[in-house]
N, C-alpha and C positions, 0 to 999 in steps of 0.2 A: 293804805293807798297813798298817803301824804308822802309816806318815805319814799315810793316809787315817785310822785311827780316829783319831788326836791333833785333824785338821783339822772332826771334824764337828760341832763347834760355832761354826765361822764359813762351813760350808755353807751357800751364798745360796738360800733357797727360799720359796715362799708361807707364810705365817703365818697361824694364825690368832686374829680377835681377839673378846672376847665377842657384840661386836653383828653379826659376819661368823657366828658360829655360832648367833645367835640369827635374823638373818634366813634362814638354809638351814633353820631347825626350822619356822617359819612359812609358805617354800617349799614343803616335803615336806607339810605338809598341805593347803596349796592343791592342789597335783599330784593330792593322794590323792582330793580332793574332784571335782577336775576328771575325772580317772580313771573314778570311780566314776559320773557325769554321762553320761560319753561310753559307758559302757558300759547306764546304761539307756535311749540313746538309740539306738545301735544293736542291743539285744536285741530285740525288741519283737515277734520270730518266736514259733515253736512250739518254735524252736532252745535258750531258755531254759527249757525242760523235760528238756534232752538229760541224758544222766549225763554227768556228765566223770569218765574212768578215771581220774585224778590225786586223785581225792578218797573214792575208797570203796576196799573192798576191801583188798589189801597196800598201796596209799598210803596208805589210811585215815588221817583225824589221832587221836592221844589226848591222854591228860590228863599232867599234869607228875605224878612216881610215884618212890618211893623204896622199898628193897626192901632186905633183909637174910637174910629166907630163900632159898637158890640153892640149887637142886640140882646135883650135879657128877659127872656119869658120865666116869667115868678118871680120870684123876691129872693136874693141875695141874704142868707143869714149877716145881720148887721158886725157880729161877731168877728167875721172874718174879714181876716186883712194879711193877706202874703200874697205867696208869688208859688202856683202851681205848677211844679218843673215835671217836663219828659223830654225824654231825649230816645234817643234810636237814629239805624243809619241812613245817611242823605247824601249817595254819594255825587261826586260831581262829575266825573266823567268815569267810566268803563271800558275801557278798550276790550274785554273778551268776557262778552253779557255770559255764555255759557257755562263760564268758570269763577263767576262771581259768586260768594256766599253773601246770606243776609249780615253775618256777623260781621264782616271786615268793610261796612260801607262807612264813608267818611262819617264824622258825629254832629248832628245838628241838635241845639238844644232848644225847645218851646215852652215859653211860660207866659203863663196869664196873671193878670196882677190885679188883686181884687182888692181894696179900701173901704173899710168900713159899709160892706153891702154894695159897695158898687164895681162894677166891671170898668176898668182903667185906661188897660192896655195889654194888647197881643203880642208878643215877638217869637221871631222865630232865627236863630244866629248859630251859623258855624261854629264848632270849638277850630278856633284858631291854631291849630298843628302846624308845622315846619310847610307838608304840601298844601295845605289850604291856603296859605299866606302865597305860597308859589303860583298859585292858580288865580290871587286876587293880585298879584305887583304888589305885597306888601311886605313889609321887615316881619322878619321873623317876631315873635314873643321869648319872653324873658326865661329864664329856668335850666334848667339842665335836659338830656335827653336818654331815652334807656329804652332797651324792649327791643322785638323785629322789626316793627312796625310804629307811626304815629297815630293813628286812629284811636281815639278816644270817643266811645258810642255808646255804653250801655248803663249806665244808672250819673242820678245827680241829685246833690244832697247838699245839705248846710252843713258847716263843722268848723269850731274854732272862729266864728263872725265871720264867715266868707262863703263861696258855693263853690262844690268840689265835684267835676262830672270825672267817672272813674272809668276803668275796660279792665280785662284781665290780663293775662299771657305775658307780661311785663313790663308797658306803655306807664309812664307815671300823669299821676292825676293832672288836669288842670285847674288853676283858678281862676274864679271868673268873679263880677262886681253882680251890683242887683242891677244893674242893666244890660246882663250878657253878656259883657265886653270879656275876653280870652284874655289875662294879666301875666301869666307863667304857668312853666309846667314844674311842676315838681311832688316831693311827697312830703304834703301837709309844710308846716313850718320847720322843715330838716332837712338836711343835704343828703340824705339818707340812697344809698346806691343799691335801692332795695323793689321788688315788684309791688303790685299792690294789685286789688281787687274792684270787684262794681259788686260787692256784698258786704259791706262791713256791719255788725251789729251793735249798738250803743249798750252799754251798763248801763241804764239808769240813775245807778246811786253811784256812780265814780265819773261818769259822761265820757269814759274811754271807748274809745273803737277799737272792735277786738277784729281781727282779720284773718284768713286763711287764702294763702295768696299762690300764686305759680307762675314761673318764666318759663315761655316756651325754650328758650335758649339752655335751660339748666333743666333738664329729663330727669336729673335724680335725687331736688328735692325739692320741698313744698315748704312755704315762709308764715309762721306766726308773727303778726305784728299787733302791736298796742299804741293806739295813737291816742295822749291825752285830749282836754278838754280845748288846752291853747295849741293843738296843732303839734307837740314834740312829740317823736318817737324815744317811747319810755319802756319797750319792751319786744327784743324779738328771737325767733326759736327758729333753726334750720334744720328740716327733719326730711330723713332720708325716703326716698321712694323709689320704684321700680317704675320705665316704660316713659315717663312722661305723661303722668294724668292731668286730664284737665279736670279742676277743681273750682265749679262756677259758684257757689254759695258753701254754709258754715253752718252753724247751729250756734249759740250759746245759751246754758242755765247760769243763776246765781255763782256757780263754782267751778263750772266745765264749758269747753270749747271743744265741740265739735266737728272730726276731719273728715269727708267722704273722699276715698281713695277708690272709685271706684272705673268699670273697665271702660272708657273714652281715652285713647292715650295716643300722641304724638306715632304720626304715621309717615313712614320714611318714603314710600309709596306714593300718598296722596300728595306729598309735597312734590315730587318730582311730576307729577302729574298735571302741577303748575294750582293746586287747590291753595287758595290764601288761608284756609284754616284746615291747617293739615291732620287732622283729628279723626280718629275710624273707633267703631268696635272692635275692641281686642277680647278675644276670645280666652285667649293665655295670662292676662293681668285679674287679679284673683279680686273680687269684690269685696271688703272692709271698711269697718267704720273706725274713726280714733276717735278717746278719749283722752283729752289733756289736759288738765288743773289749768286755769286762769293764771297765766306770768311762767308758765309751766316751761321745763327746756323737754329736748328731743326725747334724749331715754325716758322720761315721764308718759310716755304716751302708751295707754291701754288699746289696742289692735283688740276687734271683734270681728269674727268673718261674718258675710250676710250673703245672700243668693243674690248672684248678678244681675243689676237695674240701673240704669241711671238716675240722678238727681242734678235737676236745674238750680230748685228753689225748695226750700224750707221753710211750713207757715213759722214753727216755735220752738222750743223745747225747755223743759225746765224738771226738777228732781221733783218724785212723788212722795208720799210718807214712808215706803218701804227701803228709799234712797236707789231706785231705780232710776235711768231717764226714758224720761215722756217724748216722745220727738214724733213732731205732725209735720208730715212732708208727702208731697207730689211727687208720683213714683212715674219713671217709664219703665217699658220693659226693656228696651235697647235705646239708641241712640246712633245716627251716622254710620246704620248700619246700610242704609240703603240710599237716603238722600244726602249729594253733598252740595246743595245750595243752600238747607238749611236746616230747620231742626223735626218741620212736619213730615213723620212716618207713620203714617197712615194707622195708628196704634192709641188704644187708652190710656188717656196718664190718670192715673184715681190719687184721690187722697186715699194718704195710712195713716194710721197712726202707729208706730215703734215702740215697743217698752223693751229695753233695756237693759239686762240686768248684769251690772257689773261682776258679783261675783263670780258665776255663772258662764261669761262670755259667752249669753246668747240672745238673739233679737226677737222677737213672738210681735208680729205683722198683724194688723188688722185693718182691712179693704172698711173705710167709711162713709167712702162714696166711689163708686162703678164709672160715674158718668166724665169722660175728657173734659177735664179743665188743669190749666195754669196759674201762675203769678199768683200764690196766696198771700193775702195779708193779713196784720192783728193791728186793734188799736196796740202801738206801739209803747206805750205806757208798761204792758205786761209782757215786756222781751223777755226771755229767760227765766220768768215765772206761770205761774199757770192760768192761762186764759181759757175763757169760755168761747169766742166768737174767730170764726176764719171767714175771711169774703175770697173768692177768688172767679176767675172766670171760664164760663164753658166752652167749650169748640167744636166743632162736627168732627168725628175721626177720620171722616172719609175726603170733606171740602175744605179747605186750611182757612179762607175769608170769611167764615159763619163761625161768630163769634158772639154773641148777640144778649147772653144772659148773664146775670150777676148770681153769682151759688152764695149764700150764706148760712153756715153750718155754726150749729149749737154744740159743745164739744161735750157739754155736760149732760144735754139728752137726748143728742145723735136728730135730732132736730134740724130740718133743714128748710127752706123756702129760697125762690128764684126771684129775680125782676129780668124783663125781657124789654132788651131797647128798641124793639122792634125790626121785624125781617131787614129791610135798609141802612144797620146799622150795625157795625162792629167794635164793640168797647175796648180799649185797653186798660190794663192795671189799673183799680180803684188804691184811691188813698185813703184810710179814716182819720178826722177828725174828731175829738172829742167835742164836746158840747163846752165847756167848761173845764176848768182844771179841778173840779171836785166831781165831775158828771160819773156816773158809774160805767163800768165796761158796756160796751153795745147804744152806749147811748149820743148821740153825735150826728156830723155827717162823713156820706161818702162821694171821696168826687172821682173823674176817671172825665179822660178824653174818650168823644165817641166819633167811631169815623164813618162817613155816607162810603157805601160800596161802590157807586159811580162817581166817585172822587168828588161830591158835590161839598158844600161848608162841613167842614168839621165843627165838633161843638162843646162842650164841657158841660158834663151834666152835676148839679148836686142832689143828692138823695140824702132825704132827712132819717136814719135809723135811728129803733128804740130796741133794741132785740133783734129778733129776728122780722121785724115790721117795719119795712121800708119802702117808702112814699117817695114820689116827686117833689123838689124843693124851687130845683131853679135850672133853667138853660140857659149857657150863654153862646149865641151866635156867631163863631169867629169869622166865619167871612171869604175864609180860606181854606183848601186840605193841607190837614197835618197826618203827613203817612202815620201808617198801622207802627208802632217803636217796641222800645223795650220798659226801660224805670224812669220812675219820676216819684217826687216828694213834695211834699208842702214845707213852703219855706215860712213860718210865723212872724211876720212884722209887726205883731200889736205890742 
């Protein structure tokens, strides 16, 4: 791995150069203009009165808010000291509510900041995009610009000493300080003229970000990238696909990077339709997974077909003793086949678990849990190796804002137990923390934003887990609604 950080400043890759980022900035508003055309041309029903669930309510958008009084029922583990980031869409104005999706709202980022057991401070701040700085009278930010769109909204993460909020489809990340502030857009510390993800997964033992990326603008292929520890891209692979699939998460083991190619694919249709995320079930795009070596190029890559499903998210995967892979992932049956505001289709997403088997090219599915839920996670320590613990969270299949329970599953003896926030509350994605840097897997806390269903305080809860025995630790009171979002991380300041 040393010879690869040393080599990646003669990494051959796209570049970019002032007038290549000044005509993508000039692109993305023709698009937006063109966008916004095709959707008063196809409105023109009684359908442009409908509500769209994605805009009131717990999605509801707010205002940018900073906060310093927190109420804190229980005790704060003294241990902890960072900065709980989520992010998801907040957008600021809508001209045609009926044709809004949840995915393309502007991206507002919320982090609590917690000091040595005590609650600090709230904020809640725009990522500063081209249109958001338009809509406040401000100068743009620094960086280059790439992709259809500016909206950066779904995951945010630390990497390289900076925080990095990402999207897919081909928007490049931004950076931001530990006090929210939007600093540039760009990808990591490189001029790199390349898309990038809201999925990347860490090595452990090399601290690369392994990614699996996709431009809407480029239908026929899908981007391998490797971002080291300081932010340089030190590795990327261009491999060929059909249709234009979206490709929203990855998989990585010890040795393997994981492709879902599966059938959600660039819809010529929904776009003229004036839909900002022009994406449908395609019936005709064949369902497979890749396999491809770590640093690996395009012809390396192992195609397995599997029976058509969507995937959002992926709790893990890593190789067994047989040198099969294990892959624990949140299945749908479809996707965007019926709803285009956003992703709830009235359908069970169960965990599986996938084995594998290379020689073979074939997959052997196992249902581990029946019950809809989303967003799985692992203590993150055992990315790419084999864990025992997934937390994820439940959902009614039939009511999209019943969200209410925390699943946590035992991998090794199909062992599972709930926590329930109570009917008036709806959780988003838990984070685990470890207890200590020597603490054993499952032993820790878990935090998660929870949100009042009549938009009343939102609140941050911590749960003390030992296993699958998970207790109340602490609330903290924010004061404020922070809408229903997508990812968020803990940022460790000790």
């Amino acid at each position: 791995m040393e010879n690869i950080s040393k080599a990646a400043s003669s990494v051959d890759y796209p570049r970019f150069s002032k007038l290549k980022s000044r005509f993508n900035g000039y692109r993305q508003k023709a698009m937006g203009l063109g966008l916004s055309w095709l959707q008063r041309r196809s409105k023109k029903t009684a359908q442009n009165k409908a509500k769209n669930p994605y805009l009131h309510g717990i999605f509801g958008p707010v205002d940018e808010v900073e906060t310093h009084e927190l109420q804190v029922i229980g005790k704060i583990p003294q241990q902890l000291t960072g900065l709980l980031l989520r992010i998801g869409p907040n957008p600021v104005h809508v001209e045609h509510q009926a044709a809004y999706h949840w995915f393309s709202g502007d991206g507002m980022l919320h982090a609590l900041k917690i000091e040595q057991g005590q609650a600090v401070w709230f904020k809640s701040r725009y990522i500063e995009t081209d249109s958001i700085q338009k809509q406040k009278h401000q100068p743009v930010k620094a960086g280059f610009r790439r992709g259809p769109g500016d909206v950066v909204n779904t995951n945010a993460f630390y990497h390289a000493s900076q925080i990095w909020a990402s999207v897919e489809a081909g928007a490049l990340p931004a950076r931001l300080d530990l006090e929210l502030n939007t600093k540039e857009h760009r990808l990591f510390n490189t001029d790199a003229d390349l898309p990038f993800t809201a999925h990347p997964h860490k090595d452990k033992h090399t601290g690369h970000l392994h990614a699996v990326c996709y431009d809407a603008l480029d239908m026929k292929h899908a981007y391998y990238e490797v971002i080291d520890e300081q932010g340089h891209l030190v590795h990327w692979a261009k491999i060929p696909v059909q249709h234009g699939p979206m490709i929203h998460d990855c998989a990585i083991t010890k040795q393997d990077v994981l492709i879902f190619d599966l059938p959600v694919t660039f819809s010529f249709k929904q776009h003229m339709k004036g839909n900002p995320l022009p994406y449908e079930w395609n019936e005709k795009h064949k369902a497979r997974i890749g396999i491809l070596p770590k640093y690996g190029h395009a012809d390396e890559v192992q195609w397995i077909p599997i029976q058509p499903c969507f995937i959002f998210h992926a709790a893990n995967a890593y190789r067994n003793g047989q040198q099969q892979i294990v892959l624990d992932v949140m299945v749908h049956q479809s996707m965007f086949k019926k709803s285009y505001q956003g992703p709830f289709e009235q359908q069970n997403t169960r965990l599986e678990r996938w084995q594998i088997d290379l020689q073979h090219k074939t997959v052997d599915r196992k249902v581990i849990d029946e019950r809809a839920q989303e967003f799985p996670r692992i203590d993150e320590r055992y990315t790419g190796e084999k864990q025992r613990y997934i937390y994820s969270v439940s959902f009614d299949p039939l009511v999209m804002t019943q969200a209410n329970h925390l699943l946590c599953h035992d991998m090794h003896t199909l062992e599972k137990t709930s926590y329930d926030f109570g009917e008036q509350w709806v959780t988003g994605e838990v984070v685990f923390i470890p207890e200590s840097v020597e603490a054993a897997e499952g032993e820790g806390y878990l935090l998660s934003y929870v949100h009042h269903i009549h938009k009343q305080s939102s609140k941050v809860v911590i749960l003390k887990a030992q296993g699958l025995n998970v207790q109340p630790q602490a609330e903290i009171i924010l004061g404020v609604h922070v809408p229903l979002g997508f990812h968020g991380n803990w940022v460790d300041l000790s």
